[in-house]
DSSP file (Angstrom, degrees, kcal/mol; ACC not computed):
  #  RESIDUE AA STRUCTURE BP1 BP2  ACC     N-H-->O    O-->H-N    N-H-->O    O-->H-N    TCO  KAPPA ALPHA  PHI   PSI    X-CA   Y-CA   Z-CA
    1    1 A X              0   0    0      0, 0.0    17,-0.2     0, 0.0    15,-0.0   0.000 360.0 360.0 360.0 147.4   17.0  -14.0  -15.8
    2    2 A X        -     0   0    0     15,-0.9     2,-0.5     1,-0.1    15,-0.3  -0.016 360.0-114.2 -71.8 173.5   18.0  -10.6  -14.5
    3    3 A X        -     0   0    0     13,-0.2     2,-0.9    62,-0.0    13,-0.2  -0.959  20.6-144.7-149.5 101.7   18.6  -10.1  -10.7
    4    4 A X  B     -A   15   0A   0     11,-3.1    11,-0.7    -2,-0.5     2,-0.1  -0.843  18.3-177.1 -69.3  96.1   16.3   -7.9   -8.6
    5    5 A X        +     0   0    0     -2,-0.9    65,-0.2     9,-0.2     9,-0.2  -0.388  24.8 117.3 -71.9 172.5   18.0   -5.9   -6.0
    6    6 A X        -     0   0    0      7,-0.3     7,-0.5    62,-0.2     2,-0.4   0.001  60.9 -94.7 144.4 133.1   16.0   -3.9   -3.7
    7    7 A X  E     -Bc  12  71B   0     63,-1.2    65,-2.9    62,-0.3     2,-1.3  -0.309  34.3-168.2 -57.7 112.0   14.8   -3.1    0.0
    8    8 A X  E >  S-Bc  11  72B   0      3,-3.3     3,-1.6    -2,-0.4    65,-0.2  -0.728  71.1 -29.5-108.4 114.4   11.5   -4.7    0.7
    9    9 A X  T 3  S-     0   0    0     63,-2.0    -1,-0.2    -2,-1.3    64,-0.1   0.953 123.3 -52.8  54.2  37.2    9.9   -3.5    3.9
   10   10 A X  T 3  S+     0   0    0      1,-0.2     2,-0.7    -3,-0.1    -1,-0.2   0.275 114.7 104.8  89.1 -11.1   13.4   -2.9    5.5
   11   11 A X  E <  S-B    8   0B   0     -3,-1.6    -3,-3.3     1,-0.0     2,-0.3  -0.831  79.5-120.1-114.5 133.7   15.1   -6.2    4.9
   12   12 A X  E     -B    7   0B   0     -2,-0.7     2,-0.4    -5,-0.2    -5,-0.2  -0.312  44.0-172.3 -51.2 119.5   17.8   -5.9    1.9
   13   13 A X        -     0   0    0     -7,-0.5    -7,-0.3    -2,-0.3     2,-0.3  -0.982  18.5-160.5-138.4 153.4   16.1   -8.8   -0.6
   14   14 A X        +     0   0    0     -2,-0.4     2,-0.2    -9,-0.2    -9,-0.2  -0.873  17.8 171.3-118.5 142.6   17.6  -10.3   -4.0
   15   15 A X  B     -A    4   0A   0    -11,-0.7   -11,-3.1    -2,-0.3     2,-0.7  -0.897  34.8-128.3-152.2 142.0   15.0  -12.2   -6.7
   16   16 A X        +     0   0    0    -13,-0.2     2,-0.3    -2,-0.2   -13,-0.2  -0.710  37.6 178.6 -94.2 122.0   15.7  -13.3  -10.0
   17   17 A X        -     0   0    0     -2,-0.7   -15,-0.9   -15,-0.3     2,-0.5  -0.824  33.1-120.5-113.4 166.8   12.6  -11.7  -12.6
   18   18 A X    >   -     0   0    0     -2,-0.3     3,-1.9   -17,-0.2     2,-1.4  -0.824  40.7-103.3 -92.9 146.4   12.2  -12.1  -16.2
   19   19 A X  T 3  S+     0   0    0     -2,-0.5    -1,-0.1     1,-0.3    -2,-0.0   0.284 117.7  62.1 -51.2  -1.1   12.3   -8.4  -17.9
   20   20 A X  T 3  S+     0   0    0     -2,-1.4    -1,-0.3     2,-0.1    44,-0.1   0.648  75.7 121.6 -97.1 -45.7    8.0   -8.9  -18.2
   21   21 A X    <   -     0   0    0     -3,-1.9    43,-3.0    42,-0.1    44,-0.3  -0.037  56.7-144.0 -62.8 151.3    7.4   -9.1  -14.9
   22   22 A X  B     -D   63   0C   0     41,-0.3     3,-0.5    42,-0.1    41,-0.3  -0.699  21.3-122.9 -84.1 127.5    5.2   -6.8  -13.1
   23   23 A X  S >> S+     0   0    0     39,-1.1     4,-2.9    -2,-0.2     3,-0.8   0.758 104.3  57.1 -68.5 -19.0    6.0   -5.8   -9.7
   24   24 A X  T 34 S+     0   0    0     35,-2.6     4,-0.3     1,-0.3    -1,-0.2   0.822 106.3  46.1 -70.2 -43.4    3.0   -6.9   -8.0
   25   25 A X  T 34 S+     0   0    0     -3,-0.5    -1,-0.3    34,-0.2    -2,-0.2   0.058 109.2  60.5 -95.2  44.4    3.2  -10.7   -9.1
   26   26 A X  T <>>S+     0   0    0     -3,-0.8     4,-1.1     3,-0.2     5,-1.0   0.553 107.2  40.5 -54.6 -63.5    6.7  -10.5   -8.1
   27   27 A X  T  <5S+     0   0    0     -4,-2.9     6,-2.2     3,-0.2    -3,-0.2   0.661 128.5  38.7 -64.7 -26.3    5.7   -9.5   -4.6
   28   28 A X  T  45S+     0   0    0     -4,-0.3     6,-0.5     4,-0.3     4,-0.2   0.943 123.1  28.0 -87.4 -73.8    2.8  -12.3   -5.0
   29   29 A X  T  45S+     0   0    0      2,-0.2    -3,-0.2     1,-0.1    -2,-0.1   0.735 134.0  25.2 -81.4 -33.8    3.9  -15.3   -6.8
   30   30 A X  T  <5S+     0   0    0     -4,-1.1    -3,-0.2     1,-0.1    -1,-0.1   0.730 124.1  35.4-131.1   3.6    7.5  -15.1   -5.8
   31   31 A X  S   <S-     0   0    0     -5,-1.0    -2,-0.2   -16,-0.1    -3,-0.1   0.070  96.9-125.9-112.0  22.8    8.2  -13.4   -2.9
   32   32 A X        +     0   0    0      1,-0.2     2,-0.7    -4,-0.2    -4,-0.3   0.434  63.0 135.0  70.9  -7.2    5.1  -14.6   -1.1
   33   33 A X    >   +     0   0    0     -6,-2.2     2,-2.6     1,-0.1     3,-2.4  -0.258  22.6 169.9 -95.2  22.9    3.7  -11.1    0.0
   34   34 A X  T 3   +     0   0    0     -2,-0.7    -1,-0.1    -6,-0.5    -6,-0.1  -0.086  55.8  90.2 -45.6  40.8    0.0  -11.9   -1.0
   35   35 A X  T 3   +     0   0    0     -2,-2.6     2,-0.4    -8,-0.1    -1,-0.3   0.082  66.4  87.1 -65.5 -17.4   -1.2   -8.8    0.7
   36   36 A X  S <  S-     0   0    0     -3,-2.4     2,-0.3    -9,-0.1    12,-0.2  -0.878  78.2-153.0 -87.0 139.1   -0.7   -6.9   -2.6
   37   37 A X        -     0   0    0     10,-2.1     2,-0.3    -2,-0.4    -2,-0.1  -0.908  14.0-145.6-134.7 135.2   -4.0   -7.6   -4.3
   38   38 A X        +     0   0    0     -2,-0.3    -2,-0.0     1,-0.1    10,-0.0  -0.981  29.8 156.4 -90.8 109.9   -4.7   -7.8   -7.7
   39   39 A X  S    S-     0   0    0     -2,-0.3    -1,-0.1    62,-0.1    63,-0.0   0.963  75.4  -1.6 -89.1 -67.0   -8.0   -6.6   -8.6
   40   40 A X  S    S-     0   0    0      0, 0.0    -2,-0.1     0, 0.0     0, 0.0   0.780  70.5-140.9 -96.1 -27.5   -8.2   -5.3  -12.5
   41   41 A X  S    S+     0   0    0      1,-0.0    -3,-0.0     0, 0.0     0, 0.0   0.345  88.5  82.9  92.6 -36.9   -4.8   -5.9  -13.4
   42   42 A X  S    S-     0   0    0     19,-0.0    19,-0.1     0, 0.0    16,-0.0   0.236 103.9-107.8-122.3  16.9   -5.2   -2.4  -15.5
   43   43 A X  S    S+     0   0    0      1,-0.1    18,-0.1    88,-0.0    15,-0.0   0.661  92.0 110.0  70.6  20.2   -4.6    0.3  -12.6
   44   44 A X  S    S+     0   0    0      1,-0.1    -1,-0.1     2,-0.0    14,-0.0   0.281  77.1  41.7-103.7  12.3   -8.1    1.3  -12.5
   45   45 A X  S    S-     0   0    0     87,-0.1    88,-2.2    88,-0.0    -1,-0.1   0.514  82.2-144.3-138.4 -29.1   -8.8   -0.2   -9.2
   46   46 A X    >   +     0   0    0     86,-0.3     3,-0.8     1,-0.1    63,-0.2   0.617  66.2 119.8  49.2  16.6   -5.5    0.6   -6.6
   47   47 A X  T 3  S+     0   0    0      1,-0.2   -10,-2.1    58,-0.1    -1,-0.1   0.597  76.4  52.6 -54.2  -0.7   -6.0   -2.8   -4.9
   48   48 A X  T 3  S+     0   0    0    -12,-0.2    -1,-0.2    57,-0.1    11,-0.1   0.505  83.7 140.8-112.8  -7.1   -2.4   -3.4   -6.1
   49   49 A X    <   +     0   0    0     -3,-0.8   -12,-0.3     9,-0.2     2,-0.2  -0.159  19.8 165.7 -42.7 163.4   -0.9    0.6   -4.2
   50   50 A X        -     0   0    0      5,-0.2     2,-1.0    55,-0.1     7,-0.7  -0.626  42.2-114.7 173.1 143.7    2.6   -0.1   -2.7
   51   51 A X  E >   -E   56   0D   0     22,-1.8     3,-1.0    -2,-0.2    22,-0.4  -0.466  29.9-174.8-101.2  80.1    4.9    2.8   -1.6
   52   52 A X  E >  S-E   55   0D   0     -2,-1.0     3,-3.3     3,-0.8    20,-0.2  -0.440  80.8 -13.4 -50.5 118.8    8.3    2.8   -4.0
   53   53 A X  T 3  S-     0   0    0     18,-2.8    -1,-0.3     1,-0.3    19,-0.1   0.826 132.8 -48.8  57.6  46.4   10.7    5.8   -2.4
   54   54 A X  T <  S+     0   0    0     -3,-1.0     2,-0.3    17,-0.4    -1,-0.3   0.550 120.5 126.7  69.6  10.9    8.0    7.1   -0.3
   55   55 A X  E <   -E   52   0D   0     -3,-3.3    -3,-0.8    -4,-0.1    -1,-0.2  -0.851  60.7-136.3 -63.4 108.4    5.9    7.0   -3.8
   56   56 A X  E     -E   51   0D   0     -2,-0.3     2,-0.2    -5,-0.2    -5,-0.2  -0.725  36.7-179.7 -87.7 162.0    2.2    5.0   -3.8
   57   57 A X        -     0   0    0     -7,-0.7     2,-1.0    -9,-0.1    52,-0.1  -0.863  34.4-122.9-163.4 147.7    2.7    3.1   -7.2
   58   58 A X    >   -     0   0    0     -2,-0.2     3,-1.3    -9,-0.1     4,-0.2  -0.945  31.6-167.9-106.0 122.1    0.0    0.5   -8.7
   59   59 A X  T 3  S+     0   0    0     -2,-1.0   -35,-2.6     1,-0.2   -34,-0.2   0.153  80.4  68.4-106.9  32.4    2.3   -2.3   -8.9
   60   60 A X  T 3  S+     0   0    0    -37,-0.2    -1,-0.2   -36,-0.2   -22,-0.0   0.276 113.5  38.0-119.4 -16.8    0.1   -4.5  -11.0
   61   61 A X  S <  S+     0   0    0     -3,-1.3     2,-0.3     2,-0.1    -2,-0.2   0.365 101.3 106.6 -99.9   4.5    1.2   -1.5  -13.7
   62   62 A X  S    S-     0   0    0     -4,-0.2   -39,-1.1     1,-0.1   -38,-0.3  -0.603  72.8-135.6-120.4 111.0    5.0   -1.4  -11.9
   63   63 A X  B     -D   22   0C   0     -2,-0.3   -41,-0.3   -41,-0.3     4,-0.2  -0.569  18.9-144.6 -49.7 141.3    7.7   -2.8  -14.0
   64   64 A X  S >  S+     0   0    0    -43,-3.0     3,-1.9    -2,-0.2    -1,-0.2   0.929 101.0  57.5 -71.0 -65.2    9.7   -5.0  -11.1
   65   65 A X  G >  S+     0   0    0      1,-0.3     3,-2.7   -44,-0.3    -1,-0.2   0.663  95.5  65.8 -42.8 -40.3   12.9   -4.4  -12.6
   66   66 A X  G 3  S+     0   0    0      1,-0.2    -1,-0.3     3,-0.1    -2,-0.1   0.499  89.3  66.3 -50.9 -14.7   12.1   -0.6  -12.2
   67   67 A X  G <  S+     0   0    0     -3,-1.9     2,-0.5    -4,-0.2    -1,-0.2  -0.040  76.0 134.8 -69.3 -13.7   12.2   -1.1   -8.6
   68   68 A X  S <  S+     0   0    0     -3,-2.7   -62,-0.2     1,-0.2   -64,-0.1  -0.527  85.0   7.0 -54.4  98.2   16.2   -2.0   -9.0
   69   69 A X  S    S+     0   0    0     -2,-0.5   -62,-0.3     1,-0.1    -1,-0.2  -0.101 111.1 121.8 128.0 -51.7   18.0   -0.2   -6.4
   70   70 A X        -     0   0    0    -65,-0.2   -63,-1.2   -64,-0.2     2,-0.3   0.540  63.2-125.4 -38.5-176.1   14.3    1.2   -4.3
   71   71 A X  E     -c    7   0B   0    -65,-0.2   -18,-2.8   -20,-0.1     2,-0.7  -0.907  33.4-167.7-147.2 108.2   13.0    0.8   -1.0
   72   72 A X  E     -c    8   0B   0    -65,-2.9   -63,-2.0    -2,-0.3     2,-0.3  -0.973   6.3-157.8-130.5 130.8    9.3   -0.8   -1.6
   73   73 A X        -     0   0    0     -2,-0.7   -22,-1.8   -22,-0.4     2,-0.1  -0.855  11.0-173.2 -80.8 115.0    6.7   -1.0    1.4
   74   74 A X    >   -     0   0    0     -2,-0.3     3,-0.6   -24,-0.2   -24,-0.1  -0.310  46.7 -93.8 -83.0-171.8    4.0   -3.5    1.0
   75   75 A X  T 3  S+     0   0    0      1,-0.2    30,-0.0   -42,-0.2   -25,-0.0   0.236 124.0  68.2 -77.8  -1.8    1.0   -3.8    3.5
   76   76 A X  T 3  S+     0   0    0      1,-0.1     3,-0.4     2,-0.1    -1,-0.2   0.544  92.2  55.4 -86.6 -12.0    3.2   -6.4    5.2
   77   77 A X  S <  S+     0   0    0     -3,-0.6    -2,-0.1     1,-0.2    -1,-0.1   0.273  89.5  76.2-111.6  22.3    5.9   -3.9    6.5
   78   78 A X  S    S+     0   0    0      7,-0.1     2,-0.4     8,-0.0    -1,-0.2   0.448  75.3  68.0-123.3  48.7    3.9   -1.7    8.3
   79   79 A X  S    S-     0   0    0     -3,-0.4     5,-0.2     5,-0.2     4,-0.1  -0.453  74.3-162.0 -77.3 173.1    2.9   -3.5   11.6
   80   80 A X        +     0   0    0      3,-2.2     3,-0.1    -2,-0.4    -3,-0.0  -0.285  61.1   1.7 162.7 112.9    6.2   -3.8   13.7
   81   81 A X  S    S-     0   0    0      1,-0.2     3,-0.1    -2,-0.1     2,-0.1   0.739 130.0 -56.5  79.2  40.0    7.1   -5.7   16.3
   82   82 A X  S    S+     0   0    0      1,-0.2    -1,-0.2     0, 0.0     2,-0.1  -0.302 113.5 124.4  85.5 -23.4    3.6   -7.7   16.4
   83   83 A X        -     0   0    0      1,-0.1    -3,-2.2    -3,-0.1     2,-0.8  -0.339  66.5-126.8 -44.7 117.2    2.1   -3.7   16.7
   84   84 A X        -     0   0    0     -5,-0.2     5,-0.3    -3,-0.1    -5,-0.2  -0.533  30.0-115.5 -54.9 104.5   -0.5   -2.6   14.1
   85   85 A X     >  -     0   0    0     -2,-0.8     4,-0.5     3,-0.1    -5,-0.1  -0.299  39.2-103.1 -45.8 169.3    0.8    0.9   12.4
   86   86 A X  T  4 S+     0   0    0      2,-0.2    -1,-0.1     1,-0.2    66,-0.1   0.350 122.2  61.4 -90.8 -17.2   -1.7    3.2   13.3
   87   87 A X  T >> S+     0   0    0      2,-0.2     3,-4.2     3,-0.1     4,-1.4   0.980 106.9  52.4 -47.0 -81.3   -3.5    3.3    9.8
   88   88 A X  H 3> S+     0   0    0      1,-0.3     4,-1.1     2,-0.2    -2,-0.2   0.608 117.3  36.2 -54.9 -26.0   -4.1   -0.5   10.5
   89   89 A X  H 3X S+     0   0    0     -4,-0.5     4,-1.1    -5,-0.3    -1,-0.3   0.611 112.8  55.0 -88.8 -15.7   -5.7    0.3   14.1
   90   90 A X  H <> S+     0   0    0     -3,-4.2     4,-3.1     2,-0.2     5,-0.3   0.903 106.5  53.1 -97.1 -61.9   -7.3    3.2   13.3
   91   91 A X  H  <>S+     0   0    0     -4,-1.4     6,-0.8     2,-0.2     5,-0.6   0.751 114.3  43.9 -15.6 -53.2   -9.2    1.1   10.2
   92   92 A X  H ><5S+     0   0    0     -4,-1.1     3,-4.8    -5,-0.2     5,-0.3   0.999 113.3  46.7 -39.2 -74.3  -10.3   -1.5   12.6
   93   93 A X  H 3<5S+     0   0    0     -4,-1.1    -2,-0.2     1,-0.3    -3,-0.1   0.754 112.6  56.8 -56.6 -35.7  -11.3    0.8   15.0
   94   94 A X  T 3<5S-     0   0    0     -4,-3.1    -1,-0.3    47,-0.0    -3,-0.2   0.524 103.5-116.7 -40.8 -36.1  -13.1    2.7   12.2
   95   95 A X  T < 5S+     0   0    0     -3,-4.8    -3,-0.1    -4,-0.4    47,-0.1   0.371  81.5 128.7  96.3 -30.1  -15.4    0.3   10.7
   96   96 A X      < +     0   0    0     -5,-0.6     2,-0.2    45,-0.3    46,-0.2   0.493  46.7  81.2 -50.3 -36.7  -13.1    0.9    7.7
   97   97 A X        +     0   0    0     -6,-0.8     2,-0.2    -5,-0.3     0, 0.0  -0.532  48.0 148.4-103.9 124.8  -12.4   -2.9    7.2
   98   98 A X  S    S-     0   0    0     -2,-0.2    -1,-0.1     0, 0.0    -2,-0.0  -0.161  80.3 -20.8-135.1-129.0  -15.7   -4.6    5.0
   99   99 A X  S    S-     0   0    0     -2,-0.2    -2,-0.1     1,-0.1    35,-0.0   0.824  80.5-123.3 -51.8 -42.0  -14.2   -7.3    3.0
  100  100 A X  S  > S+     0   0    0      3,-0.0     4,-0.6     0, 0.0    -1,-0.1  -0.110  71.3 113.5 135.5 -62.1  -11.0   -6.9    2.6
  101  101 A X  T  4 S+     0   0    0      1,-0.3     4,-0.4     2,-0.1     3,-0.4   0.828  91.0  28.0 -47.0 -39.9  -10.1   -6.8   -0.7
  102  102 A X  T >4 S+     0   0    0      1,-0.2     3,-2.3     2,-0.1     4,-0.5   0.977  91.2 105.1 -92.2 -29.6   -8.9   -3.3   -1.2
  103  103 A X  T 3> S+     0   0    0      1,-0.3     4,-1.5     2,-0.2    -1,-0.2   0.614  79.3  50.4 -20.2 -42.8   -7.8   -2.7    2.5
  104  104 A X  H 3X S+     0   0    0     -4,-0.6     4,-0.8    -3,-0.4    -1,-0.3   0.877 112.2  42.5 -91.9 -12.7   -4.2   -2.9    1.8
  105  105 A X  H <> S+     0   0    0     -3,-2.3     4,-3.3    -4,-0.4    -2,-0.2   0.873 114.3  55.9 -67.2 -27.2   -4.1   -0.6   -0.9
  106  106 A X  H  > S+     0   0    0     -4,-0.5     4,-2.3     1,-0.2    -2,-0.2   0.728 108.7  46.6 -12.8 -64.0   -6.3    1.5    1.1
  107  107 A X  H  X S+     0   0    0     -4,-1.5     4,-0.7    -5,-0.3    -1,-0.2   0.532 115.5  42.4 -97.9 -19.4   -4.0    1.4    3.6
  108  108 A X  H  X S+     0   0    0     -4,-0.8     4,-2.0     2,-0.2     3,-0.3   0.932 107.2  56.8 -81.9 -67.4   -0.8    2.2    1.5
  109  109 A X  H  X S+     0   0    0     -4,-3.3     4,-2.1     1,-0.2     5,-0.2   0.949 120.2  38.8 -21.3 -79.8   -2.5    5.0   -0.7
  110  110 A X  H  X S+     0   0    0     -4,-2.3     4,-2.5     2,-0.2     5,-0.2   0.864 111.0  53.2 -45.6 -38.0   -3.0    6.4    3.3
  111  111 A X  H  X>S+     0   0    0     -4,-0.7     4,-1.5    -3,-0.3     5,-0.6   0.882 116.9  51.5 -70.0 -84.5    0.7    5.2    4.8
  112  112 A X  H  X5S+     0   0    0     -4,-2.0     4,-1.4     1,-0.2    -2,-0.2   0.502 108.5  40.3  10.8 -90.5    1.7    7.4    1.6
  113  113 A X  H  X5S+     0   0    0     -4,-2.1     4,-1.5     2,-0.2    -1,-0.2   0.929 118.9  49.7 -41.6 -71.6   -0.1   10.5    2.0
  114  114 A X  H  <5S+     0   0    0     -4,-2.5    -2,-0.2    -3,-0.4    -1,-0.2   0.825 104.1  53.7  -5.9 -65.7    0.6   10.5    5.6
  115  115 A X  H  <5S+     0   0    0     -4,-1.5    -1,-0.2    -5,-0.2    -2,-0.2   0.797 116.8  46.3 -75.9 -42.2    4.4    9.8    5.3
  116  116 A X  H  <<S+     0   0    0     -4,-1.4     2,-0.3    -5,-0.6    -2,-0.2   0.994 134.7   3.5 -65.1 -72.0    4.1   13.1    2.9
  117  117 A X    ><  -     0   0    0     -4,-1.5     3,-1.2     1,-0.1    -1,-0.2  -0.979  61.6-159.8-130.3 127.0    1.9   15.5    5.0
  118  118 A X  T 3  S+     0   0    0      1,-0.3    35,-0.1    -2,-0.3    36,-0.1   0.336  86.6  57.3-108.8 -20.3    1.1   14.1    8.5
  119  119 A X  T 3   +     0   0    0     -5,-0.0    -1,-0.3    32,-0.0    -5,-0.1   0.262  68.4 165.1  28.0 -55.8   -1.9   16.8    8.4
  120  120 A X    <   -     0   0    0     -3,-1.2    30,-0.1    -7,-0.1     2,-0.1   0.312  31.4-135.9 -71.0 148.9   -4.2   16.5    5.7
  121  121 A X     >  -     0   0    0      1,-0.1     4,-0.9     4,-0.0     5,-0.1  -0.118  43.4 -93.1 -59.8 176.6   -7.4   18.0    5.5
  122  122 A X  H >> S+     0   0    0      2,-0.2     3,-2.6     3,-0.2     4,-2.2   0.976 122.9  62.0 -84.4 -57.0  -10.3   15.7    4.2
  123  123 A X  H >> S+     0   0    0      1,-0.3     3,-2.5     2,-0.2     4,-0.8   0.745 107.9  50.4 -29.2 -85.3   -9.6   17.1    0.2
  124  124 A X  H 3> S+     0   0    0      1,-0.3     4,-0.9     2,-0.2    -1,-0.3   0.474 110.2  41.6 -18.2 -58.2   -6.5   15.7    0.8
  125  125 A X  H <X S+     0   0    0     -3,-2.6     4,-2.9    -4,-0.9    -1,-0.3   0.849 111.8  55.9 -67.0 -39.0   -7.6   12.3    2.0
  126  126 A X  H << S+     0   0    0     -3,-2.5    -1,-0.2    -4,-2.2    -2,-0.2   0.870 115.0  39.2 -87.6 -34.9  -10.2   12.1   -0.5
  127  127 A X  H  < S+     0   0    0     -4,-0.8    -1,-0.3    -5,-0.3    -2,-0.2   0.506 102.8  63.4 -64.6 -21.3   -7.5   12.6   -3.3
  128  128 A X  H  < S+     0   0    0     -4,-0.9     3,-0.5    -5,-0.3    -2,-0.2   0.861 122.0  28.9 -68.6 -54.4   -4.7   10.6   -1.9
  129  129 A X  S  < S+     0   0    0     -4,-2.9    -2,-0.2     1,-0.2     3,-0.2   0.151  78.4 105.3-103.6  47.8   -7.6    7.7   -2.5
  130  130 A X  S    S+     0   0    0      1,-0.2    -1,-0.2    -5,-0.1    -3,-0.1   0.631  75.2  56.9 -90.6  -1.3   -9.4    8.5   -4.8
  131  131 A X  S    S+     0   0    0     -3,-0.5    -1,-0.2   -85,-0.1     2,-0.2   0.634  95.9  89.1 -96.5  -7.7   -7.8    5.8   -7.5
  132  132 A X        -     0   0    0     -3,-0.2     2,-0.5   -86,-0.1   -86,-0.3  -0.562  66.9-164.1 -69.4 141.8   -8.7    3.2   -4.9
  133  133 A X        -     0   0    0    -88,-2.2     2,-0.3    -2,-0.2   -27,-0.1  -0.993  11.7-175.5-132.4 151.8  -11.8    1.9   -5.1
  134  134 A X        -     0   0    0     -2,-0.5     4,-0.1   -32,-0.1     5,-0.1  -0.973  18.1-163.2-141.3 151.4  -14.3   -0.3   -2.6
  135  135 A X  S    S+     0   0    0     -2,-0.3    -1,-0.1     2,-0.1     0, 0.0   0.707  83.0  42.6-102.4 -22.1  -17.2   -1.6   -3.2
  136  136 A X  S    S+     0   0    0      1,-0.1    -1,-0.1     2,-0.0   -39,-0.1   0.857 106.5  45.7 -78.8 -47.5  -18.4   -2.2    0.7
  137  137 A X  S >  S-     0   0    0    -41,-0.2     3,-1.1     1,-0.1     4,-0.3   0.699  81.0-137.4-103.6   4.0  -17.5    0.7    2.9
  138  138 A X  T 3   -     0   0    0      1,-0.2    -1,-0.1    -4,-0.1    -3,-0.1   0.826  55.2-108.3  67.4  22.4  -18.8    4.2    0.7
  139  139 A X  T 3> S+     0   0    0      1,-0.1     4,-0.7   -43,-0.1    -1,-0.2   0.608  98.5 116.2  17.2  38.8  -15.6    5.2    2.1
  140  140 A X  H <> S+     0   0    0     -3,-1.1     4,-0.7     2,-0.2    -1,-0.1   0.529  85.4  48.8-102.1   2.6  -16.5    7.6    4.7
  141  141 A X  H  > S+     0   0    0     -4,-0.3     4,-4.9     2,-0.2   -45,-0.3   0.931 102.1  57.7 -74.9 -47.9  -15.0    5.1    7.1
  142  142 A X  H  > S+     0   0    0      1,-0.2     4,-1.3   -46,-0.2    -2,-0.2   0.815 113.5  42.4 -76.4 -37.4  -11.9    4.6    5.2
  143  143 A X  H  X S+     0   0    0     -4,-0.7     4,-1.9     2,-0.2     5,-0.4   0.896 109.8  53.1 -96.2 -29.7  -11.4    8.6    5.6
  144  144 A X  H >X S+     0   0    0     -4,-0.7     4,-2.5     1,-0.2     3,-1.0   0.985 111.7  48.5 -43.9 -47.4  -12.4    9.1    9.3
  145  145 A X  H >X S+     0   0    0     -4,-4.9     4,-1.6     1,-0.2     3,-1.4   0.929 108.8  50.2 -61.8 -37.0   -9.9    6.3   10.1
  146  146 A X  H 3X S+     0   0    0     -4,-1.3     4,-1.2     2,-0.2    -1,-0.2   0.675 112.8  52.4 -45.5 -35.9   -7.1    8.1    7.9
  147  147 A X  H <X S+     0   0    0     -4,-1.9     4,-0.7    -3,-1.0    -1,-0.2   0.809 108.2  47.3 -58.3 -53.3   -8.2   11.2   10.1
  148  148 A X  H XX S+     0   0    0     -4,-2.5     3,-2.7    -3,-1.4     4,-2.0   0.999 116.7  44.4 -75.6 -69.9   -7.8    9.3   13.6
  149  149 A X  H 3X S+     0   0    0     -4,-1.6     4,-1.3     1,-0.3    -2,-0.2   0.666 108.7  53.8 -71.2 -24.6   -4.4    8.0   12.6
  150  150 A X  H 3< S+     0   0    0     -4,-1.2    -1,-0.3     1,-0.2    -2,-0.2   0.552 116.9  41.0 -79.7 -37.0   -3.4   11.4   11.2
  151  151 A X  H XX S+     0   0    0     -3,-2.7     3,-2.0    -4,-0.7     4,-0.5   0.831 101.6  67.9 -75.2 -58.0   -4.5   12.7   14.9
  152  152 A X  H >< S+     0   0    0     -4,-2.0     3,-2.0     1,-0.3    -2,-0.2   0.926 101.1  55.6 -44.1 -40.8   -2.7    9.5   16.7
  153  153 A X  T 3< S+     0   0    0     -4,-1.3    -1,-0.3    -5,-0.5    -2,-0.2   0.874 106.7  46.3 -79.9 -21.5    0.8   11.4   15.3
  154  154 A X  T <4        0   0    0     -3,-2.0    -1,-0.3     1,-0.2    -2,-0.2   0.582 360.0 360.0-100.0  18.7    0.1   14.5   16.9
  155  155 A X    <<        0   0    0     -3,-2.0    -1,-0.2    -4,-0.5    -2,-0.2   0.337 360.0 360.0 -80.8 360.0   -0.8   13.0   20.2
């Protein structure tokens, strides 16, 4: 089996995948990272976002092996140093947070967008997620917090 290189969430990491694999049960099933959710499985859903190269990526569509070489963020590397990134605090604080399920793609799709232009206007927001879907919050939580954290950085 082939040899994954690649930076995951800062830390240099090596895993052997078979040339099939997906990046998403990669992250799951063998590097443990179950905060990547798979929802459909067919990229219609963005439970599965991770940021390749400062890219969101559906990684349940993601060859791993494509990933050779990358720097990919999950919803695990952005707290630091027991601190909640400012997405993740602003989401709380937000109401943002229902079930669960999609929250870290949510929250990636946003780290994303962010990371790009630190700014956005609401179009923005609403188009950064708009391949996410939730079934719980009608997402006008999910952009106010994106809003607050987007504020937090110019404070």
């Amino acid at each position: 089996m082939p040899t994954l290189t690649l930076g995951l969430n800062g830390v240099g990491t090596q895993v052997e995948v078979a040339a099939s694999d997906l990046l998403a049960n990669v992250l799951r099933d063998r590097l443990g990272l179950t905060g990547t959710k798979i929802g459909c499985n067919e990229g219609e859903c963005g439970a599965c976002t991770v940021i390749v190269n400062g890219q969101a990526v559906l990684s349940c569509l993601y060859p791993a092996l494509k990933a050779q070489g990358k720097q990919v963020v999950t919803v695990e590397g952005l707290a630091a140093n027991g601190e909640l990134h400012a997405l993740q605090r602003a989401f709380v604080e937000a109401g943002a947070v229902q079930c669960g399920f999609c929250t870290p793609g949510m929250l990636m799709s946003a780290k994303a967008l962010l990371d790009e232009n630190p700014h956005p206007i609401e179009a923005e927001i609403k188009e950064a997620i708009s391949g996410n879907l939730c079934r719980c919050t009608g997402y006008y939580q999910v952009i106010q917090a994106i809003r607050m954290a987007s504020e937090e950085a110019t404070s």
